[in-house]
N, C-alpha and C positions, 0 to 999 in steps of 0.2 A: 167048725162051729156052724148051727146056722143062722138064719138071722134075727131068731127071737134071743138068742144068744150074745150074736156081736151087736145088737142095740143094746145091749143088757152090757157091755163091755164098754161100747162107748157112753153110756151113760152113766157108769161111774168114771171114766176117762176125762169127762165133762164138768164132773164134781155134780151133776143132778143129785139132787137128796140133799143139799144145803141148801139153805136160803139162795135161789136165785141172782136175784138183785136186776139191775139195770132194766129194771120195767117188764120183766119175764116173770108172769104172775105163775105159767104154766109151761112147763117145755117137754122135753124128751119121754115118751112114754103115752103119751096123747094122741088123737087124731091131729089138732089143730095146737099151735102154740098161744097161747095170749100174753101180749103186749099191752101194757097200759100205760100212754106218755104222760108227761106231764103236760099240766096250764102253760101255755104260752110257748108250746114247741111246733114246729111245723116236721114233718117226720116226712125222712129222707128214706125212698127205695131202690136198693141196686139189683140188679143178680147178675153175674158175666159168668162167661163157661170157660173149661180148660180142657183140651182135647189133648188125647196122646197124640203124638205127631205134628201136631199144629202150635198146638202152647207149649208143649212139653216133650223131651224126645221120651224113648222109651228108656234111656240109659240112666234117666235123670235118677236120685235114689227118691221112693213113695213120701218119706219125712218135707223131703226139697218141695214135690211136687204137692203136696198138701198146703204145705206154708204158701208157696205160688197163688194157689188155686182161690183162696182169700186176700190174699195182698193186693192181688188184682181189682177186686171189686170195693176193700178199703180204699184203695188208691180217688176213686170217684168219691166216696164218701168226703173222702181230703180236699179236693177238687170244689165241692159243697161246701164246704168251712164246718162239717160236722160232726157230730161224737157219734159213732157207732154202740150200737148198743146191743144185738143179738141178729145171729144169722142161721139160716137154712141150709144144708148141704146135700145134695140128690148127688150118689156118686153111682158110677154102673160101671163093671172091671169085668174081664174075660174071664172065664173059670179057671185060665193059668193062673192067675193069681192067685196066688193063696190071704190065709187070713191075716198073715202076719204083715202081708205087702200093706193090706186093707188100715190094717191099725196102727200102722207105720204111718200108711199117709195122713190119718186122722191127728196121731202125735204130733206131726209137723205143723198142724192145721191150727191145732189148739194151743201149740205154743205160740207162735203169731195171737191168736183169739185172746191169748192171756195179758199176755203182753201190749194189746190193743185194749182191753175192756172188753172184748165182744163176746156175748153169750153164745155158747152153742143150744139151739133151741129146740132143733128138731130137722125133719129129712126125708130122708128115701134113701134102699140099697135097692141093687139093681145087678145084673149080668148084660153082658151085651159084647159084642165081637170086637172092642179095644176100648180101654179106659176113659170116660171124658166124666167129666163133673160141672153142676149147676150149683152156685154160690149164689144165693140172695142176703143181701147185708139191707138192715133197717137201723137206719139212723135218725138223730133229730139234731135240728140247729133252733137257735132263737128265732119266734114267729118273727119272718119277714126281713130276716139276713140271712136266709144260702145265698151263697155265688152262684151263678150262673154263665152261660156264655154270653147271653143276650145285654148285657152291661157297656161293653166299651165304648168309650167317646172317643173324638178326633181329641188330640194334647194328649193323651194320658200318655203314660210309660208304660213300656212290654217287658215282662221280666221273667227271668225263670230260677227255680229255685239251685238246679245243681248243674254239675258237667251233663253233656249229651255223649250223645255214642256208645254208649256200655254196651257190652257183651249181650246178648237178648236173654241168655240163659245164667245170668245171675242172680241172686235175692235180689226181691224187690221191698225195698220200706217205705211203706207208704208215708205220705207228708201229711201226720194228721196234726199236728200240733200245729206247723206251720199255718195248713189249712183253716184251723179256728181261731189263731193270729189273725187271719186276710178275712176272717166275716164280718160284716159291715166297714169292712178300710174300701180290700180290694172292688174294682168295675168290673170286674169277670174273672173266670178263671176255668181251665180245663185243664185236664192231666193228660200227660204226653205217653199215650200207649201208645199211637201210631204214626207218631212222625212229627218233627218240630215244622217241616213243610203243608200235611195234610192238618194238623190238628189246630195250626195254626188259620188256617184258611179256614176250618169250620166254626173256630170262634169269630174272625170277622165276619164271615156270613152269619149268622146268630145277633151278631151287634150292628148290621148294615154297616160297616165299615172297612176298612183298605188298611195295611201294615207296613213298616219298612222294618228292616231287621241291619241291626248295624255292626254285630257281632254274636259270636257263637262261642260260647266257654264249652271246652273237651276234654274228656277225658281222653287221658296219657295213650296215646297209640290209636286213638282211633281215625278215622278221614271225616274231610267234610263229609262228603255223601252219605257216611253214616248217621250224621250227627244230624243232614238234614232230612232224610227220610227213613232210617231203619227201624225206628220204631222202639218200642217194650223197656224208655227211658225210668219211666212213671216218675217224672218229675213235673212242679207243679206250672204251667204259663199262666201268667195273670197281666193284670192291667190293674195301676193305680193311677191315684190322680196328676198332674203335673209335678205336683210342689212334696209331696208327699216321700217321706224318705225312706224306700225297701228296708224288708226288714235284714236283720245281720245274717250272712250267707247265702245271700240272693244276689243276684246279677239286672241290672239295667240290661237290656241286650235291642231295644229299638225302641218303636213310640207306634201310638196307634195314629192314623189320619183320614181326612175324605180321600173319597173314592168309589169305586166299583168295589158294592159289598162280595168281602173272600181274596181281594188282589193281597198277593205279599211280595213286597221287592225285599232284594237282595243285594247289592253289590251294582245297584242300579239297574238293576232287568227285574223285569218278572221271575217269579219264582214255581214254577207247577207246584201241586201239591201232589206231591209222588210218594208217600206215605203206603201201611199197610191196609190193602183192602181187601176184605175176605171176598169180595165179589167182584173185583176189578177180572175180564177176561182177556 
């Protein structure tokens, strides 16, 4: 095919040519998409990338790696306490690929998208010397309740939603429900793509504040050191208020307090934040 063709494939793939809905006055088939929010929404923008070899191996199957390739940037939306509502997809694949790989990963993409609410709205195809793709997710929360990092106090509680330490190259489900549960409860919140160590530390610096961490729920086989820095969990950290009682299926796991904004202890020491970093040398 080429590509006035597999637009023409993914856009009925997409269900374009029905009524839209979720604020997509305009999508696939256009230069530009139009979004129109509603009164009283403050509107949420993500975009994260997924690279072969880095996010994704190459063995992964296109369906897996598609459904990935959104979950990830869901995952922030979550993170925000808010409802997605339509995303952007810039994919660029080698010309080994064929078209079926193409629309395999698109299928993976759109059943996540489905299953989430999120419109597919529009894009970019591309070639280029190994697969990676750009995900832009627009979402909206009630004006003046997204989460943020920059919320926690000294008292509150530290919490997270699930085990740590998973496998890196599992599905990922993003916590949106939870997510829009924690808008206006939760003092912050960040999703744990890279580390319960690093991502932990960049919410206390965000909140000028210091952390102890008193325990660590795991999944079945994994090690501490997984759980404390290997990253790619996409579960939710948050902070609520002292008295306040987590929601069902969440974990208490420490408490925020003064200190040097970013410190996290552990076991009584200091904790580094040894997390994933694309630019650590």
């Amino acid at each position: 095919m080429n590509e006035l063709e597999l637009v023409d494939r993914l856009r009925k793939m997409a269900g374009i040519g029905r009524k839209t809905g979720r604020g997509v006055i305009r999508g696939i088939g256009d230069d530009c998409a139009v979004f129109r929010p509603k009164a009283g929404e403050d509107l949420l923008l993500k975009t994260d990338q997924l690279i072969e070899g880095i996010h994704f191996p190459k063995s992964m199957p296109p369906d897996a790696a598609g459904e990935r390739a959104l979950a990830r940037a869901l995952s922030d939306i979550a993170a925000a306490g808010g409802d997605p509502r339509c995303c952007l997809v810039a994919l660029a694949v080698p010309r080994s690929k064929s078209d079926r790989w193409i629309l395999s990963f698109f299928h993976g993409l759109l059943r996540l998208a489905r299953r989430s609410g999120t419109v597919l709205a529009g894009g970019d195809l591309a070639h280029d010397d190994k697969a990676h793709c750009s995900v832009m997710v627009v979402g909206a929360v009630k004006r003046g309740k997204a989460l943020t990092r920059a919320g926690a106090r000294p008292g509150d509680q530290l919490c997270v939603s699930g085990r740590l330490g998973k496998p890196w190259d599992q599905p990922i489900e993003p916590r949106l429900a939870l997510g829009r549960k924690l808008a206006g409860k939760a003092t912050a919140c960040i999703d744990l793509s890279d580390g319960l160590s690093l991502d932990l530390h960049r919410l206390c610096k965000e909140s000028h504040v210091a952390a102890k961490v008193e325990r660590i729920p795991m999944v079945r086989g994994a090690s501490l050191k997984r759980a404390l820095h290997g990253g790619e969990d996409y579960e939710l950290l948050f902070t609520l208020p002292p008295r306040m009682k987590p929601p069902a299926g969440t974990t208490r796991i420490g408490a925020i307090m003064r200190g040097k904004a970013g410190t996290v202890w552990f076991k009584g020491k200091k904790l580094a934040p040894r997390g994933y970093d694309h630019f650590e040398r």
